[in-house]
N, C-alpha and C positions, 0 to 999 in steps of 0.2 A: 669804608673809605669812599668817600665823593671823589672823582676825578673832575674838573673844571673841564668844561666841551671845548673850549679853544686852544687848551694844551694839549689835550688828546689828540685834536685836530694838526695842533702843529707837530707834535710828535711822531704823527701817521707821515704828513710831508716830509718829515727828516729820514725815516727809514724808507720812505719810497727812494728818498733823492741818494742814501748812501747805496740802497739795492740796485737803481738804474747804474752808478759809478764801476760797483762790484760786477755787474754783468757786463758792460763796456766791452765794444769785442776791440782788439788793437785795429788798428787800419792797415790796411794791406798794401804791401810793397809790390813797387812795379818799377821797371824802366823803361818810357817810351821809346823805340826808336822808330826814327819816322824820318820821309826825304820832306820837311819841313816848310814846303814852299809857300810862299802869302805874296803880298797880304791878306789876313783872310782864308775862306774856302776849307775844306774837308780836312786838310792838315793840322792847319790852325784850329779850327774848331773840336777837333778829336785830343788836343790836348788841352783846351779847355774843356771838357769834358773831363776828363782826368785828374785835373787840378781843382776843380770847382767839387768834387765829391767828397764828403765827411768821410769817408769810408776808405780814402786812399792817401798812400804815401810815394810821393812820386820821388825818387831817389836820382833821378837826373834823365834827361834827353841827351840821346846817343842820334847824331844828324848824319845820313847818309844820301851822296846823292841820288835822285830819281829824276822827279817833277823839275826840280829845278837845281841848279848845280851847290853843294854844299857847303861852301863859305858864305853861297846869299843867305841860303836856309839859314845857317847860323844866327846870320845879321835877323832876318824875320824875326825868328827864337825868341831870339835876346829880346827885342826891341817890344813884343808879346807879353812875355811876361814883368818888364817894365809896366808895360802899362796896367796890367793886373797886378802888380806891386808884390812879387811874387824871385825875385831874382836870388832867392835864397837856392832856384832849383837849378843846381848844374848842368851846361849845356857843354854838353861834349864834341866835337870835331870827328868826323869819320872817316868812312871810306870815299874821295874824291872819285876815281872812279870804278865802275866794275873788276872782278877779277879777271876774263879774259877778254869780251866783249868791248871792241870801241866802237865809235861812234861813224866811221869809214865802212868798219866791216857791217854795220847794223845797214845803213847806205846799201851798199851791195847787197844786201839780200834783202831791200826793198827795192831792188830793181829787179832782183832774179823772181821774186813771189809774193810781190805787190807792197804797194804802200800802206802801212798801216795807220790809222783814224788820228794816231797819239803816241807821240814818238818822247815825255817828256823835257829832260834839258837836250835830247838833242834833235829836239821839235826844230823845223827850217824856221817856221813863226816867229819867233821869237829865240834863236841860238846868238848866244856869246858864246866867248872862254869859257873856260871855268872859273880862272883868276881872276874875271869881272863880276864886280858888287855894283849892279845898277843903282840910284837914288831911290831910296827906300820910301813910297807914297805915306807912311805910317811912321816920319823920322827914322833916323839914324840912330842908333840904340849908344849907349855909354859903357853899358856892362860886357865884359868881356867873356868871354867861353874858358873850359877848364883849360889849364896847361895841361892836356894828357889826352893821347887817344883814345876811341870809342870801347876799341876794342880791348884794351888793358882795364878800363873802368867797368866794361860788362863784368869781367872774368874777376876784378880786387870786389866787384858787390858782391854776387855771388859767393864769392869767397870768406866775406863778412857778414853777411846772412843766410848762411844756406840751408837750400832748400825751402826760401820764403820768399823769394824776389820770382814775383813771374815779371817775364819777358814778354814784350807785346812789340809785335811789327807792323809798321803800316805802310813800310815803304819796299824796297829792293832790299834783299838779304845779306847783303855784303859787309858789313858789319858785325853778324852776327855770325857769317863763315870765318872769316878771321879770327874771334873772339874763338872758337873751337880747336882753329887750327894753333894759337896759343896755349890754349889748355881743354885736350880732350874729356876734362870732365866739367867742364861750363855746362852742357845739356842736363848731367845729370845731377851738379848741385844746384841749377832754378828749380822752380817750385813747376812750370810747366811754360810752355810757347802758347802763345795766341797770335794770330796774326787775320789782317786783312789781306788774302790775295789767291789767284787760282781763280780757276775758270772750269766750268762742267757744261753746262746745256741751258744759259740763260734764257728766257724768252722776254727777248726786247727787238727793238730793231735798230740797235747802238748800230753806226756804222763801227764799231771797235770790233763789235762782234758778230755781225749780222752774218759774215761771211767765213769767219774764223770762230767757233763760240768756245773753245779752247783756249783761245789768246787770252793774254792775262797782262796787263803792264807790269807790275812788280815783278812774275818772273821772266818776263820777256826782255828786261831790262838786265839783270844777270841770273839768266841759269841756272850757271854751274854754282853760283853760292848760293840759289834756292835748294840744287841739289845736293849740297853738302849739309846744308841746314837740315833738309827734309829726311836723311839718312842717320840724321845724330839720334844719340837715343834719350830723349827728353822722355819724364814721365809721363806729361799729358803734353798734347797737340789737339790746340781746338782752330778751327779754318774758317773765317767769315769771306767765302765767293764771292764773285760777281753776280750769281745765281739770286741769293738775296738781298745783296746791296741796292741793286735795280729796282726792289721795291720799297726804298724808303727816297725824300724828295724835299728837299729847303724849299720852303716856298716865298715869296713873297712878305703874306700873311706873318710868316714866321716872324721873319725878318726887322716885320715894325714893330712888332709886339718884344720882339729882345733888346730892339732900341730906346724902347720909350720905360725900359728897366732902368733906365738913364745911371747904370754900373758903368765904370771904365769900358769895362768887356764888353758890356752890350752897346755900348756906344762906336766901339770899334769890329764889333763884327756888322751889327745895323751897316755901318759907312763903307767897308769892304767884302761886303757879302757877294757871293760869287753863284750868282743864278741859271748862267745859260746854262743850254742841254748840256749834261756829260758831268761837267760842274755840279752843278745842283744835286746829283745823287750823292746821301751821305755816306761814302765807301766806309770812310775807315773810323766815324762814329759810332758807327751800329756796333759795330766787331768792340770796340769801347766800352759801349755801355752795355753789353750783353756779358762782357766781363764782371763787371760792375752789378748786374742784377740777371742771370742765367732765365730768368722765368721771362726775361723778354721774349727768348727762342721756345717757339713752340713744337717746330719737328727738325730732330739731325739723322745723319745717319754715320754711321765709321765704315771709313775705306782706306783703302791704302794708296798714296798718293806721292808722283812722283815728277819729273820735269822732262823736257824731249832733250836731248844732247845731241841730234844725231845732225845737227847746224846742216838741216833742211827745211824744206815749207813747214814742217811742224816745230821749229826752234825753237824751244823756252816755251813749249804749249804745257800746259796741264796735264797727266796723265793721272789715272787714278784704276785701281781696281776692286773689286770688291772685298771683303774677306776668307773670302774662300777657295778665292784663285793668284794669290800671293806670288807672282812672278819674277819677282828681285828679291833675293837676300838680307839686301840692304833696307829697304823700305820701312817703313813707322805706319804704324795704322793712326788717321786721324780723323778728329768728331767734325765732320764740315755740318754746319749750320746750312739748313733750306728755308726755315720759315718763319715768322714772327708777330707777334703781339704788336702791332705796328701803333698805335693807338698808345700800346703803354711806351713804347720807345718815343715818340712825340713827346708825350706827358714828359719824362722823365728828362727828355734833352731841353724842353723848353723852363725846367724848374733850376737845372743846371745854370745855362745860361744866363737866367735873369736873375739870379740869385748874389747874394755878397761871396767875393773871393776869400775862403776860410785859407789861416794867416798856417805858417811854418805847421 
């Protein structure tokens, strides 16, 4: 029997493309939570990161304040993924503010142990209310956020997937203390925490850090719900520091090149891109996409890692110990990230970026 070459040929395309289908791996479930502030900048861009990857299921943003006070985030949010056509992904309302920590007593003890670099929403720079939703440079968004708090929707996903939903943080932990303190087995039906935050022994000359290299904004901003977070007992904890975030950097260059993608996205980070010093380092992308492909990080190590309480000069500083000298009870050993494939992280964030927003 003669087989015809172009049947063969098409026959060979059919079972490659039914074999590519059958191997398919599903996409992976996450829930951002993030203090969401824009337009723009490391916030904004860490969830498009997230949303832009074939490889992810992004099950809703959980908005907690930090950077900026968390009704604006929300507006940003909304108003984001509007323009990436994308408002199918639930935006959640969270913790307005800290659990014990205000904005008086944060005051006083930068009067008692100096002023720090970066105080977010309750930066003197720029402080409103909370209750104030500035004019939004990037329109006013139409879509609305979930009726349901953060913290009920972390604990009903998990609930509904468990043990498949990782958790990723990029902002102050307050969201995800509460979501615990509702149901103490939140930690251990996600799949794992990830988070960008913490501070060890950067080598920069941040004035954030230059004189404090412990300080950390996300735990400095609340504590004690880093320290309820940090004590839960989650499978895996992986920790993207200040240690490495410091060396990756938006540039410019970047910037024209994801514009002239002439994508919604790249149109609107191109026009609110957020370049100056401090700014311009991509905290809470790297820790994103390192998620998203682990071979970005080149060296970690596991320590055990915990937050100062002791509402002194070292308040909400980073602690950490090694494995073998385990000093709290409580503590969770976790993988902090030191070092990276920086080259591949560029690649990978600029192929995001410029790329079409894949749909639901």
């Amino acid at each position: 029997m003669i087989t015809h070459p172009k049947i063969s040929f098409r026959l060979v395309l059919v079972v490659l493309a039914f074999s590519s289908l059958c191997l398919a791996q599903p996409r992976r479930k996450i829930i951002i939570n993030e203090d969401c502030s824009g337009p723009g900048g490391s916030n904004m861009q860490t969830l498009a990161v997230l949303i832009q990857s074939p490889q992810v299921e992004v099950l809703g943003i959980t908005v907690v304040s930090g950077d900026q006070w968390r009704d604006e985030e929300v507006a940003h949010t909304l108003r984001l993924l509007e323009i990436m056509g994308r408002t199918d992904i639930p935006v959640v309302p969270g913790a307005e503010f800290p659990l014990v920590r205000t904005r008086e007593e944060a005051q006083m003890w930068q009067q008692e142990y100096g002023k720090v670099a970066y105080a977010g929403a309750w930066d003197d720079r720029w402080w409103h209310e909370a209750s104030v939703i500035p004019p939004l440079a990037e329109g006013t968004p139409t879509a609305k956020p979930l009726d349901e708090d953060a913290a009920h929707f972390l604990v009903r996903m998990v609930r509904k997937y468990p043990h498949e939903v990782t958790i990723y943080e990029g902002g102050p932990m307050t969201n995800l203390a509460l979501a615990i303190s509702l149901d103490p087995d939140f930690p251990t039906l996600a799949q794992e925490l990830v988070f960008m935050g913490g501070s060890l022994s950067p080598q920069t000359d941040n004035p954030e850090f230059a004189s404090n290299p412990r300080h950390e904004f996300n735990f400095w901003f609340d504590p004690e719900a880093a320290t309820v977070v940090l004590r839960a007992p989650w499978k895996k904890i992986v920790c993207t520091p200040t240690d490495i975030s410091i060396k990756t950097q938006m540039t410019p260059a970047m910037v024209k090149q994801i514009g002239a993608s002439g994508t919604p996205l790249g149109k609107y980070l191109s026009k609110f891109a957020q370049l100056w010093p401090g700014a311009d380092i991509m905290w809470d992308e790297l820790a994103a996409a390192a998620w998203i492909d682990p071979t970005i990080i080149t060296r970690s190590e596991m320590r055990y890692m915990s937050v100062d309480l002791d509402h002194g000069a070292g308040y909400g500083n980073t602690l950490t110990w090694s494995t073998t000298e385990k000093v709290h009870p409580a503590t969770q050993i976790v993988e902090i990230q030191d070092d990276l494939a920086t080259a591949k992280f560029y690649r990978m964030f600029m192929e995001l970026m410029t790329g079409p927003t894949p749909g639901p």
